[in-house]
N, C-alpha and C positions, 0 to 999 in steps of 0.2 A: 504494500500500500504506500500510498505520497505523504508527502509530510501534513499535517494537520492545519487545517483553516479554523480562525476565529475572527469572529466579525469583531466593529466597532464596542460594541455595547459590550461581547462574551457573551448573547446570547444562543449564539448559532454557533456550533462549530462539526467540523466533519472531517475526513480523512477521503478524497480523492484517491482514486488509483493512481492519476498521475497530475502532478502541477506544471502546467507548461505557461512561457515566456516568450511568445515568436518575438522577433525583431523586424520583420515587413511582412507584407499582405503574403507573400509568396508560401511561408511559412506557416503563416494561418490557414491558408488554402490545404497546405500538406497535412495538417494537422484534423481540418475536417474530412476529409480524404479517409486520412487514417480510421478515425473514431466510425462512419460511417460504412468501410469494409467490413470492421471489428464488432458489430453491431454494441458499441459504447455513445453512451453521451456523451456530448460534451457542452460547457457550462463558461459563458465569457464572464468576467469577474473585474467590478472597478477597486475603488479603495476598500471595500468593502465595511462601508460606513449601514449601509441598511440591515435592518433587524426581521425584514422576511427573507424566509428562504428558497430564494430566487436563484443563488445562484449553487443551492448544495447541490452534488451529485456525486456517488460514486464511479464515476468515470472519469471525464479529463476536464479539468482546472485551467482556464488558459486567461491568462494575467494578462492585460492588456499596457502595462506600465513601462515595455521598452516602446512602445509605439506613442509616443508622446512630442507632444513641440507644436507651434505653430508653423503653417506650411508658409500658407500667403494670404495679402490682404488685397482688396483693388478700393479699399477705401469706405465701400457700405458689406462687404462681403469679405469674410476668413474661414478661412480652410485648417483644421486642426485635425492631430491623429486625435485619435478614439482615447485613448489613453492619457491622454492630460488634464492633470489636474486644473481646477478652476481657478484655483491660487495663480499658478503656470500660465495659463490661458491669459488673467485679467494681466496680468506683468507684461505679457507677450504683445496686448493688444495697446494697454497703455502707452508702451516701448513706440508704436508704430503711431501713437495718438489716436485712439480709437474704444471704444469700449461696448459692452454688452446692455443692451435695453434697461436688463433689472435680474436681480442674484437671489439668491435664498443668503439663508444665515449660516452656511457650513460652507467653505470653500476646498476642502480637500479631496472632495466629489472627484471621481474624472467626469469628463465631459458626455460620456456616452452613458455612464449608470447613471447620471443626473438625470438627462433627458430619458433615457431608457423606461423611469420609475416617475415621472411628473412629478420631480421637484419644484418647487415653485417659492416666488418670494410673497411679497405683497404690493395692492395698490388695486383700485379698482379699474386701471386704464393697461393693466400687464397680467398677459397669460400667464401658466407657466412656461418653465424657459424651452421647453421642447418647443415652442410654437415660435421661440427663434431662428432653429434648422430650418433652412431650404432645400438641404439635397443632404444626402447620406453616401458611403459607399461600403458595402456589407459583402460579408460572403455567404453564400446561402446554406443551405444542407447540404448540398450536392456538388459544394464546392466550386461554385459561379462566383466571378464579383459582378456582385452590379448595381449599379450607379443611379440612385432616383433623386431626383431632383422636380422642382416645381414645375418648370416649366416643358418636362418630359415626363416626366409619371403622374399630373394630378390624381390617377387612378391607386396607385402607392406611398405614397408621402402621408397623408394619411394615417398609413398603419404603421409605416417607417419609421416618423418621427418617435411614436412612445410605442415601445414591441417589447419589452421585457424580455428581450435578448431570445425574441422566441420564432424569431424570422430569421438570425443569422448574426455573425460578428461584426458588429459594425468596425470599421478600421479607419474612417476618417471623417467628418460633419464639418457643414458649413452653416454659418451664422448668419442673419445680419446684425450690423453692430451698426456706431453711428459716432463723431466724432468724441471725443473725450470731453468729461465733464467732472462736474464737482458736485458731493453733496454735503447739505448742514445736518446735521442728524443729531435730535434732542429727545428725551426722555424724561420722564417726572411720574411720581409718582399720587393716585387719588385714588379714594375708597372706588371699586366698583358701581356703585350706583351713579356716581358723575361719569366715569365712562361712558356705562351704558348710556347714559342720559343722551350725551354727547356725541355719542359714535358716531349716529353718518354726518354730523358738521367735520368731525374730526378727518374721516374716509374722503369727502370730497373736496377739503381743501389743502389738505397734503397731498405730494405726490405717493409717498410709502407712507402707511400707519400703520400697526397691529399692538396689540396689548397681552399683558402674560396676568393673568389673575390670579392671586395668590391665597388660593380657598382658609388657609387657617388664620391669620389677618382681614380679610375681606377688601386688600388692595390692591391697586394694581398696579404696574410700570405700562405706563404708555410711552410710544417710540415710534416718532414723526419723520421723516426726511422729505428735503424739497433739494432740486436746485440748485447753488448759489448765484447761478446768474440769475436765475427769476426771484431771488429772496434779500435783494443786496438793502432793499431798503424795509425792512422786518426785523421789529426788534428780537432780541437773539429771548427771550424771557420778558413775563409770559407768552403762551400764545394767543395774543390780541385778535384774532381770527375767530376764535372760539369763544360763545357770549356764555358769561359764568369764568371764573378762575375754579382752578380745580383745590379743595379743602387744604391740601398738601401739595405745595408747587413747587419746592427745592428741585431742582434740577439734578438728576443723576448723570448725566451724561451730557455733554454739549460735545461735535465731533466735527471736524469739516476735512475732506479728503474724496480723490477720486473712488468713485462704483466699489470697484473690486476690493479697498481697505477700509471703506466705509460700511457697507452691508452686511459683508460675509462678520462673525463676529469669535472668537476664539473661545473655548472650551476645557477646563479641566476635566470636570466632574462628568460621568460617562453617564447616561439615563438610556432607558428604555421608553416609549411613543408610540401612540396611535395614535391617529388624524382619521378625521371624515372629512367631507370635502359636503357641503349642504348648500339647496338651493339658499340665496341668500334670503328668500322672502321668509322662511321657517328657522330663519337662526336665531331672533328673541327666544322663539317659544323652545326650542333645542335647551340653549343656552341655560334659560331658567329650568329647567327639568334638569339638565345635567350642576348643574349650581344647587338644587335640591336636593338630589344623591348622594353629590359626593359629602355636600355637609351634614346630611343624615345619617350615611352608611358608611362613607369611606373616609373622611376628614381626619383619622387616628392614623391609619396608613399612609396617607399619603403627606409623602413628603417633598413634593415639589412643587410645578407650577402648570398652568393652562392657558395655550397660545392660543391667541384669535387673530386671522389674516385674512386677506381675499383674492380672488383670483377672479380677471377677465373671462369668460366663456370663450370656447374656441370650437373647430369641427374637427378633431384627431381624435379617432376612431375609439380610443381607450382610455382617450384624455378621463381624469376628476372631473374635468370643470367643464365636456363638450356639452352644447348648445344650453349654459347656461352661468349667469351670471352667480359665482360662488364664494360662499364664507365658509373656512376651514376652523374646525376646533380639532386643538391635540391637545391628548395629556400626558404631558412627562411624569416617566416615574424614577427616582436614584438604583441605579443596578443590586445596590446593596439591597432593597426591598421587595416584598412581595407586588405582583404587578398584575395578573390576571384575572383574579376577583373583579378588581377595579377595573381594567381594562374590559372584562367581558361586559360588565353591567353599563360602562358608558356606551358602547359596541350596542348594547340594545337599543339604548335611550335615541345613537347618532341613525342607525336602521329605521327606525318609526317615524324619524322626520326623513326619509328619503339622502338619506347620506349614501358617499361611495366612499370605500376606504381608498388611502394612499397605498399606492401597490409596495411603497419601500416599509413598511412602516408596519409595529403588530394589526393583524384582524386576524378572524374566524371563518372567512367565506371563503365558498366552491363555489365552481361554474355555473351550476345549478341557485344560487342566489346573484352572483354577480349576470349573468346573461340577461335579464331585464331590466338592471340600473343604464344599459349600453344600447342605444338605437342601431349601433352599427357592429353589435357583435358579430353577427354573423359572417361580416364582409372581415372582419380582421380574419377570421378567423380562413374563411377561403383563401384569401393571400397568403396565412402561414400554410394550410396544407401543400400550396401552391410552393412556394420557395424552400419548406422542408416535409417533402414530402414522405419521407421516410422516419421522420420524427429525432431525428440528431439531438434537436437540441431541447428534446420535450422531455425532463425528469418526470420524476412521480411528483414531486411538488408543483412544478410548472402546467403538469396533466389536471391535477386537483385546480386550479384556476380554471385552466381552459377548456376543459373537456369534461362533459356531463356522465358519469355513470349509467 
């Protein structure tokens, strides 16, 4: 057997037959080739920052971390391998003066399990970042590369953009990007009732907002970013935008700095996450039901926090947030603790208001409940029979997703 994988968190870990490393497309090519003679899976793998098990398999392990760098830019458009991290990426695109639309809060993603899994940041005017890709280039099951892009595949890009690695190895995405900028990014803390109160003033006059609520206190940290060239004349405290000051307005954080060292934001303490992704019309009534739980039932255990963000609607096939304008609720749990009580009971609470989980992220769903949250399951699911036809890259984990018993 291969050497042992462990995720981020330590909540996944497995043993591979084999861990592989290509260093070009040629390599990956050989490597599906193999697995698909030998009838083995095989299983493409980023930082391995997510806590589903997407990418276990006892089969082949193929690390996608020497394929990494930026290739080229033409100025709205860059080309990166598969394999780069986002840290890597924003340096890379900075370097060229250039930068990416909007980031989540982890930056050591690679490029390809980020969009792979519909990472996303916040703001009501930004998808997630999959919906940045224009063109992909993958190797399929069968050992094909090929190349889909916007304006040759709209019939593929689609499912391309977000595939949970279940179409093929992606080995290099293209973005658009758009020239480099700055942002101010502040934070502060207020009881949650001012939040809530507040929310969508808060949502539509920032470019990013989202809020962590902090159930054993009842406060919360809100976190704004705009701009600096559209915010030059805004006082830096309070936010005079927003009518009410909030009970507690010390400022925890004031930050100004390009995308990529502004958003992303660094991390000791390791947790474990679920996220639902919910129409935004049913997020009050979500929100207060799951705010009733956990201080009912779970409030002794729980020892962390719960994020609230939002996400653009888009039309990618697997997207969280396709053809619908989306509010995301996650609740962090400290790895040191128990997590699945908790996690299962909000899991019901985020289900009844019509939630989809985050594919990176803990749930409890098969195929058989995920296939009617997805208007277009079907058609993903034709294009992967279609490009893995023989099932390469289809675990038992990956099967429990996509395939109904």
């Amino acid at each position: 057997m291969g050497q042992w994988f462990v995720n981020w968190s330590g909540s996944l870990s497995f043993s591979p037959d084999e861990c592989a490393e290509p260093a070009d497309e040629d390599e990956v090519r050989a490597l599906v080739h193999r697995a698909r003679e030998s009838g083995r899976k095989i299983r493409p793998v980023g930082s391995g920052h997510s806590s589903s098990p997407l990418v276990r398999t006892d089969g082949i392990l193929l690390s996608l971390d020497r394929l990494a760098g930026v290739i080229s830019d033409d100025g709205r458009r860059a080309s990166a391998w598969a394999g780069t991290k986002l840290r890597t990426l924003g340096e890379g695109l900075f370097d060229a003066g250039l930068a990416m639309d909007n980031l989540g809060d982890v930056d050591y993603q690679s490029v390809a399990g980020a969009t792979a899994t519909g990472t996303h940041g916040t703001g009501l005017g930004f998808g997630n970042l999959s919906t940045q890709l224009t063109a992909v280039r993958l190797v399929t099951g069968t050992g094909e590369t090929l190349d889909i892009a916007a304006d040759r595949d709209p019939e593929l890009l689609p499912a391309a953009r977000l595939s949970l690695g279940a179409l093929g190895v992606i080995t290099r995405v293209t973005l658009d990007v758009q020239p480099r900028y700055e942002l101010h990014r502040r934070s502060w803390c207020a009881h949650v009732d001012w939040t809530l109160d507040h929310l969508a003033e808060l949502q539509h006059t920032n470019r990013n907002m989202d809020f962590y609520w902090y159930p054993r206190s009842d406060q919360t940290q809100v976190r704004v970013m705009n701009r600096v060239d559209e915010t030059q004349d805004q006082p830096a405290w309070p936010d005079s935008r927003v009518a009410g000051s909030p009970p507690t307005h010390t400022p925890r954080q004031i930050q100004v700095g390009p995308t990529h060292r502004t958003i992303p934001q660094h991390r000791e303490l390791r947790f474990e996450e679920i996220e639902y992704m919910l129409p935004s019309e049913a997020f009050a009534a979500c929100f207060a039901e799951v705010r009733r739980r956990i201080r009912d039932r779970h409030r002794q255990v729980v020892g962390w926090r719960v994020l609230v963000r939002t996400i653009a609607p888009d039309d990618i096939w697997l997207s969280n947030a396709y053809g619908r304008p989306t509010t995301t609720i996650a609740c962090l749990q400290n790895t040191s603790l128990p997590y699945e009580e908790y996690f299962q009971d909000m899991e019901a609470v985020f289900r009844q208001y019509g939630g989809r989980p985050h594919w990176g992220k803990k749930h409890w769903l098969t195929a058989r409940d995920l296939r009617p949250l997805y208007p277009r399951w079907d058609d993903f699911q034709a294009v992967r029979r279609r490009l893995d036809p023989d099932g390469v890259f289809l675990s038992p984990d990956l099967s429990r997703l996509l395939e109904e018993a």
